[in-house]
C-alpha positions as a printed NumPy array, in Angstrom:
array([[122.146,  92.181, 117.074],
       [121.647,  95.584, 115.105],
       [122.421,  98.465, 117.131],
       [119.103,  99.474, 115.963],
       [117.445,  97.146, 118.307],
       [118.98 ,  97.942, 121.21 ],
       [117.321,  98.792, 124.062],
       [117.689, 102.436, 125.451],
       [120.39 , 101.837, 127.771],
       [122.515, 100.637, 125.574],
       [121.335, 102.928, 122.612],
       [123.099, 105.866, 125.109],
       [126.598, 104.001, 124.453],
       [126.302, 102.363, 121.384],
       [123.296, 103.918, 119.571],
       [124.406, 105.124, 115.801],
       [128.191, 105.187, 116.918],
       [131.035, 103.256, 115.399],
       [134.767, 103.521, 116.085],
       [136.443, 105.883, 114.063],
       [137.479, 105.162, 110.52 ],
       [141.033, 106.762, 110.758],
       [142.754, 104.916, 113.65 ],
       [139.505, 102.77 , 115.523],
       [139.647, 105.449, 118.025],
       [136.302, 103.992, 120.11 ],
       [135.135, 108.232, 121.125],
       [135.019, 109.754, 118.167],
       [137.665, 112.62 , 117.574],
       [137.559, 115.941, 117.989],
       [137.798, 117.688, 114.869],
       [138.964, 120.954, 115.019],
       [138.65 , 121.792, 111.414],
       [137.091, 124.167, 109.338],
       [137.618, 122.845, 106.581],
       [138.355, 119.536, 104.347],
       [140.752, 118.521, 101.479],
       [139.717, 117.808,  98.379],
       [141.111, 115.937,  95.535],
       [139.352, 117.881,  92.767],
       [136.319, 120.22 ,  93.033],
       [133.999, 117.909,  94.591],
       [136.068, 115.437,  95.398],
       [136.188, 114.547,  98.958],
       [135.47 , 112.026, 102.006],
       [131.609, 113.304, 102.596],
       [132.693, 116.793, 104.481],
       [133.619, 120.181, 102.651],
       [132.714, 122.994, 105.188],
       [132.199, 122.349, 108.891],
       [129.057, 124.028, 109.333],
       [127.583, 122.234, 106.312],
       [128.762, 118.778, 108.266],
       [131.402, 118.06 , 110.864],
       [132.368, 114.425, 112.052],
       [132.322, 115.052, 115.352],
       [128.844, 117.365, 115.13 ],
       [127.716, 113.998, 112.998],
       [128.363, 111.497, 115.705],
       [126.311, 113.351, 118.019],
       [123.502, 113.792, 115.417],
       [123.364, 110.025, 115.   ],
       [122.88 , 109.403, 118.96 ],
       [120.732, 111.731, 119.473],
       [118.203, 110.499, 116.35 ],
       [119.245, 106.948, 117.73 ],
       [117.957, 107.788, 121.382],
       [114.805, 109.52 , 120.358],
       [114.107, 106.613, 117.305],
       [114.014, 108.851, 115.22 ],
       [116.095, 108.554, 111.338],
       [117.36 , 112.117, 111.235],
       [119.489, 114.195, 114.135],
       [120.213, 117.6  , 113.985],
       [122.647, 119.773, 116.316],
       [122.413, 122.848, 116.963],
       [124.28 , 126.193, 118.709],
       [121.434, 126.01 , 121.36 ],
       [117.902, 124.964, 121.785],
       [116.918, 128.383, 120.828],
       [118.718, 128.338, 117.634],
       [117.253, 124.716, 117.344],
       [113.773, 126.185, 117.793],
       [114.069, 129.079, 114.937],
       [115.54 , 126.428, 112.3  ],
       [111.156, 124.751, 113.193],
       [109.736, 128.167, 113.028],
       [111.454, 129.023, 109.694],
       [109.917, 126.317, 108.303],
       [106.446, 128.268, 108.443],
       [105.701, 131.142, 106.295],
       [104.066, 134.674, 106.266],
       [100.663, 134.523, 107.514],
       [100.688, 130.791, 109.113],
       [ 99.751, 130.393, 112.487],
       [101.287, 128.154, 115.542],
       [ 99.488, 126.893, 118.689],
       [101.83 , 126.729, 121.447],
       [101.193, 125.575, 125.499],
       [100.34 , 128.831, 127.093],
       [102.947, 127.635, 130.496],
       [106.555, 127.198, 129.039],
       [109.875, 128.235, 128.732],
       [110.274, 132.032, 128.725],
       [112.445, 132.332, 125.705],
       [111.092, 130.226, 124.215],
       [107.793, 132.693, 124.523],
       [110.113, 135.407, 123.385],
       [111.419, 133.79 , 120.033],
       [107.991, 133.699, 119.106],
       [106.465, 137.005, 119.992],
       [109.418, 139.108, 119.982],
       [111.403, 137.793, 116.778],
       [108.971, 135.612, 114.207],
       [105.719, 137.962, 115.336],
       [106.723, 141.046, 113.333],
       [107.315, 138.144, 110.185],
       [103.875, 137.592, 110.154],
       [104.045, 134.461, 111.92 ],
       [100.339, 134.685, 114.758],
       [101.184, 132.272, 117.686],
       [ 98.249, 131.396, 120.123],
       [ 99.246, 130.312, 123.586],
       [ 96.738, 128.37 , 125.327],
       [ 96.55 , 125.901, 128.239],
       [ 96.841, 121.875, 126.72 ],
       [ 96.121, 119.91 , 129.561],
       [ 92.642, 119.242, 127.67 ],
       [ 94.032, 117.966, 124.468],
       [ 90.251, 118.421, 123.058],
       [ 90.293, 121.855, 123.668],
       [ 92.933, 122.646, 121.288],
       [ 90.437, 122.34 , 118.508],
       [ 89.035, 125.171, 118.623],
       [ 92.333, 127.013, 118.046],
       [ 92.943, 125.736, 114.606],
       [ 92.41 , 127.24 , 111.503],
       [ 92.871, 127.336, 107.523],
       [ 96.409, 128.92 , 108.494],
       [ 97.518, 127.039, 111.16 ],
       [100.762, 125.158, 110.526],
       [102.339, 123.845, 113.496],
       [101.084, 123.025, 116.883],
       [104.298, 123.527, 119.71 ],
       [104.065, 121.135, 122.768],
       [106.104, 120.962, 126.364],
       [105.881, 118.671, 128.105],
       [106.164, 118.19 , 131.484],
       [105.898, 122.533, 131.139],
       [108.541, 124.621, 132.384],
       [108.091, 125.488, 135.266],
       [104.469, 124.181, 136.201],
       [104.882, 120.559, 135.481],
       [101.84 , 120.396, 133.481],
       [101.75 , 117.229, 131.706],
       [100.214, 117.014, 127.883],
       [ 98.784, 113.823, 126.166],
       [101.064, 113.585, 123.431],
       [ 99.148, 110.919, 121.52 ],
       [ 96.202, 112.864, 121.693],
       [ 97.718, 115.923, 120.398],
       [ 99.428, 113.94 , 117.853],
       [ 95.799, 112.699, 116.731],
       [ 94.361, 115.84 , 116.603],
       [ 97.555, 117.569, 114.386],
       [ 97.224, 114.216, 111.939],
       [ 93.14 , 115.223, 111.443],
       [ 94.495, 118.342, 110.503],
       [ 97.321, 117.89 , 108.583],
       [ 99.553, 120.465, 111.182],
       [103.078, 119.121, 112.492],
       [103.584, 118.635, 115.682],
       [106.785, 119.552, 117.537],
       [107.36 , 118.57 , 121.18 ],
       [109.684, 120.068, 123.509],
       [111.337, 116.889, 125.301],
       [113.729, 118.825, 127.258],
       [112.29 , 118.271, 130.846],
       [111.386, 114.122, 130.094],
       [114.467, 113.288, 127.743],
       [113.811, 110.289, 125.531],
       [114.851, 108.387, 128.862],
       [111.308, 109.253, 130.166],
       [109.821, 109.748, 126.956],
       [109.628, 109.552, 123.301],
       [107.726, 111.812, 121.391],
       [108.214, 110.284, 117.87 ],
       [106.83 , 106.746, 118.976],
       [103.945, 109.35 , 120.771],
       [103.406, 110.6  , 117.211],
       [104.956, 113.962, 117.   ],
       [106.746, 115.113, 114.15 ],
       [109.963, 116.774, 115.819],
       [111.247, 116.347, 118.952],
       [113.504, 119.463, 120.322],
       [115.736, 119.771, 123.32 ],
       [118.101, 121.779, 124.928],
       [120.6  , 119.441, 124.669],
       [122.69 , 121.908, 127.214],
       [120.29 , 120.191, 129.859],
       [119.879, 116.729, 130.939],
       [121.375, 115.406, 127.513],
       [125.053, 117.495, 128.202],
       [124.361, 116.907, 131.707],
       [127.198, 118.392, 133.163],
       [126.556, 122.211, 132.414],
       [129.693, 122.702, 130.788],
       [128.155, 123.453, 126.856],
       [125.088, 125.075, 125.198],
       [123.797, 123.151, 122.733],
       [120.322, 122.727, 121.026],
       [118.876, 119.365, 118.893],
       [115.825, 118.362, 116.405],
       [115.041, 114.636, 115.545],
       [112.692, 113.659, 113.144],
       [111.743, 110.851, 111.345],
       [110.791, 112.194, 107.902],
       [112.828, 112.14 , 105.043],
       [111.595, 115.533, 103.47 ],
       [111.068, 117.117, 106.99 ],
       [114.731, 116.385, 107.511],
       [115.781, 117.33 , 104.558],
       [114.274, 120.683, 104.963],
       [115.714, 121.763, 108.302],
       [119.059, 120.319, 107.326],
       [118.785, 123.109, 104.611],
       [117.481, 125.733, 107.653],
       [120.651, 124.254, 109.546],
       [122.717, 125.086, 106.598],
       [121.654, 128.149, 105.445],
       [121.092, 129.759, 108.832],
       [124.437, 128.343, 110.265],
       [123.422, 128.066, 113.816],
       [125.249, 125.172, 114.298],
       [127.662, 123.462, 116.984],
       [131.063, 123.353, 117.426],
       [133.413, 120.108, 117.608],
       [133.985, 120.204, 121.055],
       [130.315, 121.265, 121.969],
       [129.737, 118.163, 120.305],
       [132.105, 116.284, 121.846],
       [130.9  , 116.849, 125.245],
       [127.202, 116.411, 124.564],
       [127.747, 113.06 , 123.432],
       [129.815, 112.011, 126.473],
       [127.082, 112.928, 128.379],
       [124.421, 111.337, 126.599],
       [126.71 , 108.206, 127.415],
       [125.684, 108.31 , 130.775],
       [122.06 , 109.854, 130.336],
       [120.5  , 106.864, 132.08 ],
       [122.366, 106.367, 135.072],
       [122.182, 109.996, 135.524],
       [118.211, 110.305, 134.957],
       [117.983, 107.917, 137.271],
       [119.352, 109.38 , 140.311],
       [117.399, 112.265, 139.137],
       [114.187, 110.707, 139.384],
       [114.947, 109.01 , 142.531],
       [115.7  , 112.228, 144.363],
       [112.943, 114.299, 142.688],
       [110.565, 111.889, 144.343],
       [112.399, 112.519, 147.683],
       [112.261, 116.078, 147.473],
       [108.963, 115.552, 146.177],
       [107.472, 114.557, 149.134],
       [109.877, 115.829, 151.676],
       [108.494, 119.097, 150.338],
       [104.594, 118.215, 149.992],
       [104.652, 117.39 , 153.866],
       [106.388, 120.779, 155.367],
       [104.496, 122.789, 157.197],
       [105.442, 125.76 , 155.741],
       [104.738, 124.622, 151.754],
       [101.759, 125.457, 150.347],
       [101.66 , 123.629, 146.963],
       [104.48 , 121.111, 145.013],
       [104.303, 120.686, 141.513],
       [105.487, 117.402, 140.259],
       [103.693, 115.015, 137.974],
       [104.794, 112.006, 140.248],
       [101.72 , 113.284, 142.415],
       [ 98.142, 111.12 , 141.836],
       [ 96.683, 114.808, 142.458],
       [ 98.37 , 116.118, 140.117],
       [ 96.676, 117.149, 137.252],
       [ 96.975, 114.49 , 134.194],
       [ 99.269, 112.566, 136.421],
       [ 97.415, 109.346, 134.528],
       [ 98.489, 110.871, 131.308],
       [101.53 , 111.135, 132.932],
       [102.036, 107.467, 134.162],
       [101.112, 106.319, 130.312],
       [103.396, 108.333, 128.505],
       [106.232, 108.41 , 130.621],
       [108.71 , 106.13 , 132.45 ],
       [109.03 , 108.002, 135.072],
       [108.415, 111.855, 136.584],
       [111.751, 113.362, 136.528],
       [113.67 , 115.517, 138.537],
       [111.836, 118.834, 138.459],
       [109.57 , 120.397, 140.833],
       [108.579, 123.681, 141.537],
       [106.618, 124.759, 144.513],
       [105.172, 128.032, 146.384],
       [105.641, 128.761, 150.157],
       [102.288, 129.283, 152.587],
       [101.182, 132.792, 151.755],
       [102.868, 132.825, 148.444],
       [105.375, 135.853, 149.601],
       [107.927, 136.835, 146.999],
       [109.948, 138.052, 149.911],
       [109.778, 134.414, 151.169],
       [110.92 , 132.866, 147.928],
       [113.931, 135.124, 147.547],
       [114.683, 134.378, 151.216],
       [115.228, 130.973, 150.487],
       [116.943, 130.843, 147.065],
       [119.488, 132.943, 149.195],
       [120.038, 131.167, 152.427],
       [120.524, 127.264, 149.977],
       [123.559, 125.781, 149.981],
       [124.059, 122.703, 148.658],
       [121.415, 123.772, 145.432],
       [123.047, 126.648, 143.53 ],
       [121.009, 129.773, 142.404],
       [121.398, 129.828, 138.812],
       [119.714, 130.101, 135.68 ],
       [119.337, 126.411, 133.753],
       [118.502, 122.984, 134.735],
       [119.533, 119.347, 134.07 ],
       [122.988, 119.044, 135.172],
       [124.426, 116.869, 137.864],
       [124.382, 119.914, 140.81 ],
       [121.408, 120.507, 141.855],
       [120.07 , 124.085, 140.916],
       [117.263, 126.421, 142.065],
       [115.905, 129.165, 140.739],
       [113.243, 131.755, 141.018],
       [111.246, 131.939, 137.4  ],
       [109.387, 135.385, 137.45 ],
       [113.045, 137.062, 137.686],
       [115.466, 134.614, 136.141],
       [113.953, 131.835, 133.049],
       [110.476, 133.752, 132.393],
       [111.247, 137.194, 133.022],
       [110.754, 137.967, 129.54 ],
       [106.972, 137.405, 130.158],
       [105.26 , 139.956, 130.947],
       [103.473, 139.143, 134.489],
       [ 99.945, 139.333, 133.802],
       [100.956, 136.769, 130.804],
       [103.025, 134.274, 132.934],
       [100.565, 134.546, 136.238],
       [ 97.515, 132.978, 134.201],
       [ 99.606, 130.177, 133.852],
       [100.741, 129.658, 137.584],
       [104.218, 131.362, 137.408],
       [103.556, 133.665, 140.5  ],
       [105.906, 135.58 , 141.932],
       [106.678, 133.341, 144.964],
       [107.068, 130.237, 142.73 ],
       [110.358, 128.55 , 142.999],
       [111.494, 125.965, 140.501],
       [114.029, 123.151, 141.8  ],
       [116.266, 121.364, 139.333],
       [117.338, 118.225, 141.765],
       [121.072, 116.639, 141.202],
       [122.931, 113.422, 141.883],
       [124.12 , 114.241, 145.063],
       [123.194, 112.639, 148.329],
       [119.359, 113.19 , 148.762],
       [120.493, 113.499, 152.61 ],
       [122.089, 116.558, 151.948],
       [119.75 , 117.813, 149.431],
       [116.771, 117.841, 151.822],
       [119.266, 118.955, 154.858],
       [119.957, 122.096, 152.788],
       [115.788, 122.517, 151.782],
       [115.246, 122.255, 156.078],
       [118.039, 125.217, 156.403],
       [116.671, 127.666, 153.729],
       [112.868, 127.153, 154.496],
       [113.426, 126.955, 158.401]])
């Protein structure tokens, strides 16, 4: 059997790896090198200049194309940096639809860094894939998708977006960092790129920062490699390293996750004192039919607002939890909460972030692998 046919749980293990060619050593090394011998000018085993290539940065690139089926990985020093390497593909005066509801850097890259370049972004709700349409123009370029949003859960039709970017010749990028490929998989959905931060769910153990870009496309590939290159953004060895020991257990992991989002889920749609969850797993939720098509599952993030919606409320309880840990990020095996208008979107301004949902008493809930006993035991404490 090719290791190209493998299905996705063993694609986490196996998928573009092979044991390495200096001693069979089954994890690949850790190379710790700058840079490479050569035998003559030009004359060398495929690496020159770690950031140009690295083994170690290499293996990674190959599972992470091999997880997303995609031909072409790249790895990055963050999801951010993965992110500018897209938007430097554009040029003065192009344009870029983006979901109106996501990640609050992600919001500032654009209009704080690429604006004053000449690059006009348009953010706009996507949950109507038709109404996207209207947005496009003789200069639009690129058409930027999350999905599941961060932090309102708001699920996009990926196909549908994809059909829509193919009428008009635009790329489409999707942000896959909330789903992973273990949910989802935006190439086979008919996107262009798919970016993460691999630092989440993929890393899984919030121990590195590290961003990724799979495509499919020769000449797509070959152009960010040169952005990668050029720009130098890239990750180190051991960043590597650990990413792809946690993408080795990505599946077991997103598992758990799933099964104690849906706990949580519904522990937290039944309290008294909750006034609306947000998690795609709900049949009120809106596209959770898109949802159900497109994914294999609905993850393990939720946000919700207390009855009243009281910012005092919300920072009450992000204080009093426990067992969750008040922190920035998501995706790792501990269980993390955090409190979006002053921690992951802050860099929105309000009136910006509040037409999307993110109010001031939302609080967003990245659910671990821990006992879903304790979990909702710790939620019972800090809500009262």
């Amino acid at each position: 059997m090719s290791k190209k046919d493998l299905r996705f749980n063993s694609k986490t293990i196996h998928g573009g790896q092979q044991p390495d060619k200096a001693y069979g050593a089954v994890m690949p090394p850790i190379y710790q090198t700058s840079t490479y011998a050569q035998s003559t000018p030009g004359g060398h085993m495929g690496y020159e200049y770690s950031r140009s290539a690295n083994p170690t940065r290499t293996a990674l690139e190959n599972a992470l194309a091999s997880i997303e089926n995609g031909n072409y990985g790249l790895a990055f020093a963050s999801g951010l940096s993965a992110m500018d390497a897209v938007i430097k593909l554009l040029n003065p005066g192009d344009e870029v639809v983006s979901t109106n509801d996501l990640y609050g850097g992600s919001y500032r890259l654009f209009k704080q860094v690429f604006e004053k370049y000449g690059i006009t972004f348009h953010f706009i709700g996507m949950q109507d894939a038709a109404a996207i349409e209207s947005h496009i123009n003789e200069k639009t370029k690129l058409i930027w998708v999350e999905t599941p949003t961060n932090p309102m859960m708001n699920v996009i039709d990926i196909r549908a977006v994809s059909a829509l970017a193919k009428k008009h010749q635009l790329l489409l990028a999707v942000d896959n960092t909330f789903a992973t490929p273990y949910l989802q998989r935006p190439l086979d959905l008919g996107a262009d790129i798919v970016m993460h931060s691999a630092t989440k769910y993929l890393g899984g153990h919030s121990d590195v920062v590290v961003g990724a870009l799979v495509v499919k496309d020769k000449e797509l590939a070959d152009q960010l490699y040169f952005i990668q290159n050029a720009s130098g953004a890239v990750c180190g060895p051991m960043d590597s390293f650990l990413t792809l020991r946690g993408i080795k257990t990505l599946h077991v992991r997103m598992q758990r996750h799933c099964e104690n989002g849906k706990a949580i889920a519904q522990y937290l749609a039944k309290h008294p004192k909750i006034e609306k969850v947000y998690w795609p797993g709900f049949e009120d939720h809106p596209n959770h039919e898109v949802a159900k098509d497109q994914m294999n599952g609905f993850g393990g993030m939720i946000s919700f607002i207390t009855k009243g919606s009281s910012y005092d409320d919300a920072i009450k309880i992000v204080e009093k939890l426990q067992v969750f840990t008040l922190a920035e990020s998501l995706g790792g095996v501990e269980s993390l909460a955090g409190h979006p208008a002053s921690m992951t979107h802050a860099s929105i301004p309000k009136t910006e972030r509040e037409k999307s949902g993110v109010v001031d008493a939302l609080i967003r809930l990245s659910v671990g692998i821990e006992d879903v006993d304790d979990l909702i035991a710790d939620l019972e404490q800090a809500i009262g």
